[in-house]
C-alpha positions in Angstrom: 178.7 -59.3 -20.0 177.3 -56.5 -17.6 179.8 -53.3 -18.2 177.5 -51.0 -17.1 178.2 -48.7 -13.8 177.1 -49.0 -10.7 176.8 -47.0 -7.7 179.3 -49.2 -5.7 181.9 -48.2 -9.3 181.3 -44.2 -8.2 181.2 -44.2 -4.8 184.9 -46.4 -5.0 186.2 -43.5 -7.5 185.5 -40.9 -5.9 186.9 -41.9 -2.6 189.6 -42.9 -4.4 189.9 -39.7 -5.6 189.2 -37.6 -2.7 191.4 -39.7 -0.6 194.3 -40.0 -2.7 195.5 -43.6 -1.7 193.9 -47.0 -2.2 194.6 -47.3 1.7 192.9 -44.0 3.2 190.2 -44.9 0.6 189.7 -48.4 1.9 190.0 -46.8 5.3 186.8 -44.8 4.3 184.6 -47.7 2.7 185.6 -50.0 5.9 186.9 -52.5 3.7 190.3 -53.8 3.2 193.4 -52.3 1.2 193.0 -56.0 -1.2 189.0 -55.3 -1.2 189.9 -52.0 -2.5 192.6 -52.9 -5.2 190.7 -56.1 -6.7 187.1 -54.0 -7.2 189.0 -51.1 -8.4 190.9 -53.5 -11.1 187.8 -55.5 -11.9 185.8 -51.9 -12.6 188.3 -50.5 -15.2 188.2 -54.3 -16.9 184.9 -54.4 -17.2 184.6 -50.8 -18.3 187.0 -51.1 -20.3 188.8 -47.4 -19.1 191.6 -46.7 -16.8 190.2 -44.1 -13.9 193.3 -44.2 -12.1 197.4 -42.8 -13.6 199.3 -45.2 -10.1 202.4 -44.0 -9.0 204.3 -44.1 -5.9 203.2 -41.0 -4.3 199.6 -42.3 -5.3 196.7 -42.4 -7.2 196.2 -39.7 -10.1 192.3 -39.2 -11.4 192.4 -39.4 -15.2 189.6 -37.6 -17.3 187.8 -40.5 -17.0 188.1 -40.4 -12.8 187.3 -36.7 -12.9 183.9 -37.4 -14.4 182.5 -40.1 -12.4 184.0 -37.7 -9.2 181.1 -34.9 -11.2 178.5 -37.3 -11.6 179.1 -38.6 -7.6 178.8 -34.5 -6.5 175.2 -34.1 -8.6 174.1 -37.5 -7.2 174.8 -36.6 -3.9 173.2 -33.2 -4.2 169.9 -34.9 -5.5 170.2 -37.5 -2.7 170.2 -34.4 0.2 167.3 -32.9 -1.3 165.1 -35.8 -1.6 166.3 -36.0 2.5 165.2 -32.8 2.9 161.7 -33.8 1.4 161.0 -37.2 2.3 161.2 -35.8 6.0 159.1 -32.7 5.1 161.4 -30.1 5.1 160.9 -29.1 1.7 157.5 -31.4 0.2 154.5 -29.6 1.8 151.4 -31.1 1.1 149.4 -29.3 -1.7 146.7 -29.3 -3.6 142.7 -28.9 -3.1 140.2 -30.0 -0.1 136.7 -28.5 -0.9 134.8 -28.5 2.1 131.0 -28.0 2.4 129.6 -27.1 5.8 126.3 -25.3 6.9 126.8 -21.0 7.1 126.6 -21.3 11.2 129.4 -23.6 11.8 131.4 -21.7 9.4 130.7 -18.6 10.7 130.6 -19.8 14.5 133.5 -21.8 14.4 135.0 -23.5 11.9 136.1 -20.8 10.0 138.8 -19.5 12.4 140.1 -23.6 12.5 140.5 -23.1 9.0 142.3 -20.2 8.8 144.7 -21.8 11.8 145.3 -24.8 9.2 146.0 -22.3 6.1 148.8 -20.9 8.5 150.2 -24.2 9.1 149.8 -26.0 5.2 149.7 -22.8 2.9 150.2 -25.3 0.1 146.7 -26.8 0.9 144.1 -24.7 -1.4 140.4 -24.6 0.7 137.6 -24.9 -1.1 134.1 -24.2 0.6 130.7 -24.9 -0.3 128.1 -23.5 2.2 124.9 -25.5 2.0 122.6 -27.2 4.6 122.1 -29.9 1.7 124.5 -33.1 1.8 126.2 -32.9 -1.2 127.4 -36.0 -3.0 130.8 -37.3 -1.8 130.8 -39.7 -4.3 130.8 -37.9 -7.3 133.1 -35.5 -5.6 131.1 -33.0 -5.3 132.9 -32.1 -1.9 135.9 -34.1 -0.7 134.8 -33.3 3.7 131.8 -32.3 4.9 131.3 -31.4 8.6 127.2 -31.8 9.3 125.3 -31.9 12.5 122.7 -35.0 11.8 121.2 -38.0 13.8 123.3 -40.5 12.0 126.2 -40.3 9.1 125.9 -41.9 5.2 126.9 -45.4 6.1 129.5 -45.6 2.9 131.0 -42.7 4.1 134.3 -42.4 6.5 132.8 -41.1 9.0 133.6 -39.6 12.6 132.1 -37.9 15.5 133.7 -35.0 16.5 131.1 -33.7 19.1 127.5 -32.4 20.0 125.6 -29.7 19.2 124.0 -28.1 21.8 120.9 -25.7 21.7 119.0 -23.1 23.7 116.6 -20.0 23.2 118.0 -16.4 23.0 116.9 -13.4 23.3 118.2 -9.6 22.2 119.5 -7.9 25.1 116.4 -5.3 24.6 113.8 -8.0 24.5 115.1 -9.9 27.4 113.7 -7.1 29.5 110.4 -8.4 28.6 110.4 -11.7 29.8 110.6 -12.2 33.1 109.8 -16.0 33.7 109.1 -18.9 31.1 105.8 -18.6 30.1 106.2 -14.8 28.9 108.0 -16.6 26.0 103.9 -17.2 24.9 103.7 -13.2 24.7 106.4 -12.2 22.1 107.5 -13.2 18.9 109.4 -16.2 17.1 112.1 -16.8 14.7 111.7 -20.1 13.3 113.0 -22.5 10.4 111.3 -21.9 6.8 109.2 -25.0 5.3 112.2 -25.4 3.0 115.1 -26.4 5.5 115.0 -29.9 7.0 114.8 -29.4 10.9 112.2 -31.8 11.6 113.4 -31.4 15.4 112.9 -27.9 16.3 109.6 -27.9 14.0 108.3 -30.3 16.4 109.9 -28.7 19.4 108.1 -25.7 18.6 105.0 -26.9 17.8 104.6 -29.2 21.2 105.4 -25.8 23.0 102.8 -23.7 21.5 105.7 -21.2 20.3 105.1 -22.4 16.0 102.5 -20.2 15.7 104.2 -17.4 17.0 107.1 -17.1 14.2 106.5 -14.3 12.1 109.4 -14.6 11.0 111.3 -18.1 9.2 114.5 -18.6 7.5 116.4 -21.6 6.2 119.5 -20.2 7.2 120.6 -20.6 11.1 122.9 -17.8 11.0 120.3 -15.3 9.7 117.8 -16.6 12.7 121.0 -15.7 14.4 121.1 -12.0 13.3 117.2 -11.4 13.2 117.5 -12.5 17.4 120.3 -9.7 18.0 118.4 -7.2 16.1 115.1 -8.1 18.4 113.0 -9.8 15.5 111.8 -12.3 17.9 113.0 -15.5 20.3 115.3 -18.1 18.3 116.4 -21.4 19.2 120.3 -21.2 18.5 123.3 -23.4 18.4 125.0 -22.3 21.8 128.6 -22.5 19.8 127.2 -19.2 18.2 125.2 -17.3 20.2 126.8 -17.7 23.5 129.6 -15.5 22.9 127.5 -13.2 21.1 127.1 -10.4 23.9 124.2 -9.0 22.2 122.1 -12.2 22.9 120.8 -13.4 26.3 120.8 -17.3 26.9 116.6 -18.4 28.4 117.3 -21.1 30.6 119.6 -24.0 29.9 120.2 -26.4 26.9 117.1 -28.3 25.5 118.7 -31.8 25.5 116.0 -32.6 22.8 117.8 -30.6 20.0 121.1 -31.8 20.6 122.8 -32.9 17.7 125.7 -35.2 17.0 128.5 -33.4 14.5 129.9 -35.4 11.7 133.0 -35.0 10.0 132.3 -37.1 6.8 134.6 -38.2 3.5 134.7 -40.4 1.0 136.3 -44.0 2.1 138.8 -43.7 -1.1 139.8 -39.9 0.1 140.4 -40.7 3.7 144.3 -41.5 3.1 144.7 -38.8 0.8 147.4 -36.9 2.8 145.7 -33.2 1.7 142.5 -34.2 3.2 143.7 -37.0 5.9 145.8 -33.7 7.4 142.5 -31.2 7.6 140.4 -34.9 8.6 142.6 -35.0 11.6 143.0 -31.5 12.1 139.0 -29.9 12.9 139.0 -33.4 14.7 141.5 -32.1 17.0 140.0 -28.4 17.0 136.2 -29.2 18.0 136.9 -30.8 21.3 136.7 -27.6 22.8 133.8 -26.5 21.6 131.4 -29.3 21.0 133.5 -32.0 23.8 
């Protein structure tokens, strides 16, 4: 025989209880003064325990009434706080994202996104790795990466969030120097190191006679970056980060040539992981400005 209580046995207690009357109670449950009666009686029989002392003023609570009336109060407290969470007012989403990305966009702009998104989900721990490598998504050695490249890993998640544009700059003091395009031919070069992977402007500057003018090569883009404001030489730059550098003149307009598609990559397993599906969506949102 089933004796054991159910939710419908508390919740007819205690507004038995709290209502005093089988009537006001039944009022209550929007049921019917029998309804009430008949489930109230077939509760206690297969309990086997009176809740109720009846009388003609009412309905008395015994010990037994009293306790379920408890047990109702915690029940109902748990029941508002997994409300409150459920709809987000109290569960946050938490844990880890690490993010690799190259020093330039982090620098240039992703790295005042990210501090935007630590405001909004301070339970969300950032992790980044700067590196111009790809690291493996697979083996979780980052969960998001955001790379400029010709095409994404095709088992990735992938998305498009924009294009990288590029141009040549010059230091304020070298500017003076070069009064029309072919004085570029006259002064010095910063240009990618053998060890970084930018087939693009390699061959750029090669075709326009400017490769064997860089005395000076890095693999990092943000160092070519500082070497141009300190007037090392000319440097092809991503415009997100050197046009509102105020130390840097832009030469001429955008070479369509080394524009680059950005890619905001994850693992397919990871994109509906709410942590990561939250900053996903979120630098989505935050690069149309820049890179639309």
């Amino acid at each position: 025989m089933h004796n054991r209580l159910t939710w419908d046995d508390i919740l007819l207690v205690y507004q038995i209880s709290s209502k005093g009357t089988l009537t006001k109670a039944a009022r209550e449950l929007r049921v019917s003064h029998p309804t009430v009666f008949r489930k109230l009686n077939a509760a206690e029989e297969r309990l086997g325990v009176r809740f109720f002392q009846r009388s003609r003023t009412g309905y008395t609570p015994t010990r037994a009434a009293e306790e379920i009336c408890a047990l109702y109060d915690k029940l109902r407290d748990e029941v508002d706080v997994s409300e409150r969470r459920i709809t987000g007012q109290d569960l946050r989403p938490s844990g880890v994202v690490r993010v690799t990305t190259t020093d330039s966009l982090l620098f240039g702009w992703l790295s005042a996104v990210l501090a935007k998104f630590r405001q909004e989900y301070p339970d969300i721990t950032l992790a980044l790795v700067i590196s111009n490598d790809y690291l493996n998504l697979t083996k979780r050695e980052a969960d998001l990466a955001i790379r400029p490249s010709v095409s994404p890993p095709n088992s990735m998640s992938s998305k498009r969030i924009g294009v990288i544009r590029q141009a040549v700059y010059l230091s304020k003091a070298l500017a003076k120097h070069v009064r029309e395009p072919r004085d570029l031919t006259k002064i010095s070069w910063i240009g990618p190191d053998d060890s970084i992977h930018y087939p693009t402007l390699q061959m750029w500057l090669q075709t326009n006679a400017y490769s064997d003018l860089c005395h000076y090569r890095s693999n990092s883009v943000l160092d070519m970056f500082v070497a141009a404001q300190n007037g090392v030489g000319a440097a092809v730059l991503p415009c997100y980060l050197a046009d509102p550098c105020t130390g840097l003149v832009k030469c001429g307009d955008s070479i369509p040539e080394l524009s680059t598609d950005l890619w905001l990559v994850t693992h397919p397993d990871l994109r509906q992981t709410e942590r990561i599906r939250l900053l996903f969506d979120y630098i989505e949102t935050h690069s149309s400005s820049v890179f639309g």
